[in-house]
MIKOL-766674 format. One record per residue (C-alpha): x, y, z. Coordinates in nm, 2 decimals, always signed. Layout:
% MIKOL-766674
(site (X; Y; Z))
...
//
This chain:
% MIKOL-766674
(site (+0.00; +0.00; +0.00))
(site (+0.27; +0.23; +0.07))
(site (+0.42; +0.18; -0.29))
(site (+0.08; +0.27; -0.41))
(site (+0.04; +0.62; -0.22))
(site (+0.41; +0.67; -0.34))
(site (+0.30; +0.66; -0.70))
(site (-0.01; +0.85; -0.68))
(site (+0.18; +1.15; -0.54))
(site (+0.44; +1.10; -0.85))
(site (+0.36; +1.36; -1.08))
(site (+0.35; +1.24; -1.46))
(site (+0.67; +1.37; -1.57))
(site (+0.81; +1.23; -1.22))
(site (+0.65; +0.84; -1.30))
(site (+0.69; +0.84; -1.66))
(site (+1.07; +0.92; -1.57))
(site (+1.07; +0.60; -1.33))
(site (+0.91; +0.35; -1.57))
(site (+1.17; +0.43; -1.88))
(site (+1.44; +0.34; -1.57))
(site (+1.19; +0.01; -1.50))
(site (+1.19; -0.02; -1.88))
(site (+1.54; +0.05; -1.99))
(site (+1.65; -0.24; -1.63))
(site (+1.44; -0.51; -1.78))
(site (+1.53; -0.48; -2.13))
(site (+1.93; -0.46; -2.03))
(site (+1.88; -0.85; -1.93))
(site (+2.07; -0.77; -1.61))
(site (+1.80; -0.80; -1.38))
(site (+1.73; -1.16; -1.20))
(site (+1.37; -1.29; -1.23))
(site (+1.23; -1.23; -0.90))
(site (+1.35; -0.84; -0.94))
(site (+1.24; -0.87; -1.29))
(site (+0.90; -0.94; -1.18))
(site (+0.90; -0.69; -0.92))
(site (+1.00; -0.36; -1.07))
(site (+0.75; -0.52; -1.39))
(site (+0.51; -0.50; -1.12))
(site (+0.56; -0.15; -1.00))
(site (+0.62; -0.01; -1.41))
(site (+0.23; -0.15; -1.43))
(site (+0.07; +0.06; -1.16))
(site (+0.33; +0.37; -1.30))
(site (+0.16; +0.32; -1.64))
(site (-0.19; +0.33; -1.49))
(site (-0.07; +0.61; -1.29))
(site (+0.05; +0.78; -1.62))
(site (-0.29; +0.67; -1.83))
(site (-0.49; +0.84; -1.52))
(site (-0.30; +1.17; -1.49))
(site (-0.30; +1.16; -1.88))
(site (-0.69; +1.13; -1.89))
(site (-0.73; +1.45; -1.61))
(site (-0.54; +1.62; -1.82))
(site (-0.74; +1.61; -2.14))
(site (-1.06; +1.63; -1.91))
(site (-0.91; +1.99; -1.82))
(site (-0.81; +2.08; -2.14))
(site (-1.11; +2.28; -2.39))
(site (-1.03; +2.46; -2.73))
(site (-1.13; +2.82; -2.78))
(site (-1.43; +2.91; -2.96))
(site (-1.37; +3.17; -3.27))
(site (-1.64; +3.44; -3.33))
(site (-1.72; +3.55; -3.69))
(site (-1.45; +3.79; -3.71))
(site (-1.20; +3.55; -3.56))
(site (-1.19; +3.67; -3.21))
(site (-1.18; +3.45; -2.95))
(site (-1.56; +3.43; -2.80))
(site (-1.52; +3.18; -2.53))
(site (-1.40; +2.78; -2.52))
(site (-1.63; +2.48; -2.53))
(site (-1.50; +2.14; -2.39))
(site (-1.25; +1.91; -2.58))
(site (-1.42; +1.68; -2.83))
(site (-1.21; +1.35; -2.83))
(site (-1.41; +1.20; -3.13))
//
């Protein structure tokens, strides 16, 4: 649990940093299996972690509407379709 609340306070920049490290350990070969399996563990819940802050963010994010003489008039929510 405590590995859980440490990733949820990880910003994304912050856990996307840590799982290339996770990435770049288990594809060096270098890593036994048990510690193999564990930091693949933990690079799982960072990529949730990344796929969640990833999601608020484009939640947040709304494009500016343009009036007829191309003025900004106001901004409408993001349309992801």
């Amino acid at each position: 649990m405590a590995e859980e609340a440490d990733i949820k306070s990880l910003s994304f920049e912050k856990a996307l940093a840590v799982l290339e490290e996770i990435v770049a350990k288990l594809e060096s070969g270098r890593v036994d299996l048990e510690e193999s399996i564990k930091i693949y563990e933990r690079g799982e819940a960072l990529r949730k972690h990344c796929e969640t802050k990833l999601a608020e963010a484009e939640a947040r994010i709304e494009k500016i509407t343009l009036g007829a003489n191309g003025k900004p008039t106001g901004t409408t929510p993001l349309d992801v379709e």
